[in-house]
N, C-alpha and C positions, 0 to 999 in steps of 0.2 A: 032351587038355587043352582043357576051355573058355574061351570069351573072350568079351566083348563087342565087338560089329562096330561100335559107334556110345559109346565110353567121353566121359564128362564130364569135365572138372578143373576142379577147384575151388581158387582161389584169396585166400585170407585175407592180408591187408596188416593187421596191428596197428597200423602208425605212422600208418594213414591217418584223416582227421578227415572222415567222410562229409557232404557237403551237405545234403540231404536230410535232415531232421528223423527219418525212417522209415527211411532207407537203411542198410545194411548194408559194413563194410569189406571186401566181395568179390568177387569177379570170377567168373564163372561163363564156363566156354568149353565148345564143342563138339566132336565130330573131323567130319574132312569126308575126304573123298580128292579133292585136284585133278590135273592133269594137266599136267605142267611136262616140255617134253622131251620128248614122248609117253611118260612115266612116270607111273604114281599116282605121288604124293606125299601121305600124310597131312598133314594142316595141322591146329590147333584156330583156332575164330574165338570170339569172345564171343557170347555166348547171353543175349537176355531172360530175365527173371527174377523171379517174382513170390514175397511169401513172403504164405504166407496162414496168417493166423492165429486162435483163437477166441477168443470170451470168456473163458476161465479166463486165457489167457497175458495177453490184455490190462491184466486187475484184477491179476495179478500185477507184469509190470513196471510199473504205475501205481503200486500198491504200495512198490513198491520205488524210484520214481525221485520217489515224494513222501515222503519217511521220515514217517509215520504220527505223529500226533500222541501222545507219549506218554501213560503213566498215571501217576497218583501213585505218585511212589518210584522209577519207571521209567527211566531215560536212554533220551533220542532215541537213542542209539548200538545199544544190544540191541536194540529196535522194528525198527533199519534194517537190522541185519545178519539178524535172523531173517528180515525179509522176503526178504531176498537168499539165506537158507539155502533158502526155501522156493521160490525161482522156481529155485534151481541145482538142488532135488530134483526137480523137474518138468522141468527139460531132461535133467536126467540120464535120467530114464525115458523122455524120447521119441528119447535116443538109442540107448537099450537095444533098445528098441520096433525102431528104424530097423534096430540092428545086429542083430537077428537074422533082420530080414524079408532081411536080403543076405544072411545067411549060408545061408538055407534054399533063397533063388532058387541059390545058387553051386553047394548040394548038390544041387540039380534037385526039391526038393520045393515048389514055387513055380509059378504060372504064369507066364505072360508079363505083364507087366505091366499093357500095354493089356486082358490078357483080365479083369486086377481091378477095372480103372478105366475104365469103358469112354470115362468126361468128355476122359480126357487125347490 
């Protein structure tokens, strides 16, 4: 059986009203192994976290967080939700994108990660 020796968790709070203008309702933690008792102990601690994003997602949620000035005949309401159809069709594909890059690392058809990226 495979594992990962260093797994993430990811934690999403819905009820939370983030500070930050840009900030995110999430928590991101690490695993560590400490040594308590002269035993490892796995722990998670919280992990920095940057979310980087391009120009398309940006003109999209702008899009979407300024509802688009209609046309004639148009209600603001259709203008806002399609803008919203169209940033959730574009997350959707990047988490398509996301989930099959794990699925292929899981099935060993993948490198190691650092060997794609060498930045990180």
């Amino acid at each position: 059986m495979m594992y990962n020796e260093s797994p993430l968790f990811l934690q999403l709070d819905p009820n939370e009203i983030p500070t930050p203008a840009r900030s995110l309702p999430i928590t991101v933690y690490e695993s560590i192994v400490d040594i308590v008792d002269n035993q490892p102990k796995p722990m998670f601690i919280k992990a920095a976290y940057k979310v980087e994003t391009g120009e398309a997602e940006r003109i999209a949620v702008d899009h979407v967080a300024h509802a688009a000035t209609h046309q004639e005949g148009e209600s603001s309401l259709i203008a806002h939700l399609s803008g919203q159809q169209n940033a959730i069709k574009m997350l959707d594909t990047r988490i398509k994108l996301l989930h099959e890059y794990l699925q292929d690392s899981i099935q060993g058809m993948m490198g190691h990660w650092t060997e794609l990226s060498p930045s990180f």
